[in-house]
N, C-alpha and C positions, 0 to 999 in steps of 0.2 A: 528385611527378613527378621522375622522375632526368632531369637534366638533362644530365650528363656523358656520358650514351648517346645523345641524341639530336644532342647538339653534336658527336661525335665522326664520327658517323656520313657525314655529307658528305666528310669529307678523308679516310675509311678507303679509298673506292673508288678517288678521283683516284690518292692517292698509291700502291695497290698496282699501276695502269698504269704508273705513272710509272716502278717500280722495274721491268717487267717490259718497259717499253721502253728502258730504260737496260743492261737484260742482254742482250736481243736485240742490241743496239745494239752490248755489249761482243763479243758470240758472234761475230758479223758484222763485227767490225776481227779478231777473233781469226783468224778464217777464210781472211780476205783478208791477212792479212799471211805467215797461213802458207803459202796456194796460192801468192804472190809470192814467198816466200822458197825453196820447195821447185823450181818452175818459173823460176827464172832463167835470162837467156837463155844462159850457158855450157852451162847443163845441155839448153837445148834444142837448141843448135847439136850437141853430143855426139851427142845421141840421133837426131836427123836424119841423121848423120854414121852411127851402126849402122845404119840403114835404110836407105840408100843403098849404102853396102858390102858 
């Protein structure tokens, strides 16, 4: 009986979610810091400012 495949088996599943809600996770700070960083409010007052002139 191989034992080292059946032992392993349990923590292969948990931990491949684990790593794929940790990237989500990173994707989604990445995302959000760049839409904050890009959309600051100088740059929005600016562009309110071409739109109304």
């Amino acid at each position: 009986m191989d034992l080292t495949r059946s032992a392993a088996a349990p923590f292969g599943r948990p931990r491949r979610v684990a790593v794929w809600l940790m990237l989500s996770a990173l994707a989604a700070l990445l995302g959000w810091f760049g839409f904050r960083g890009y959309l600051n409010p100088e740059f929005l007052f600016h562009f309110a400012n071409s739109l109304y002139c």
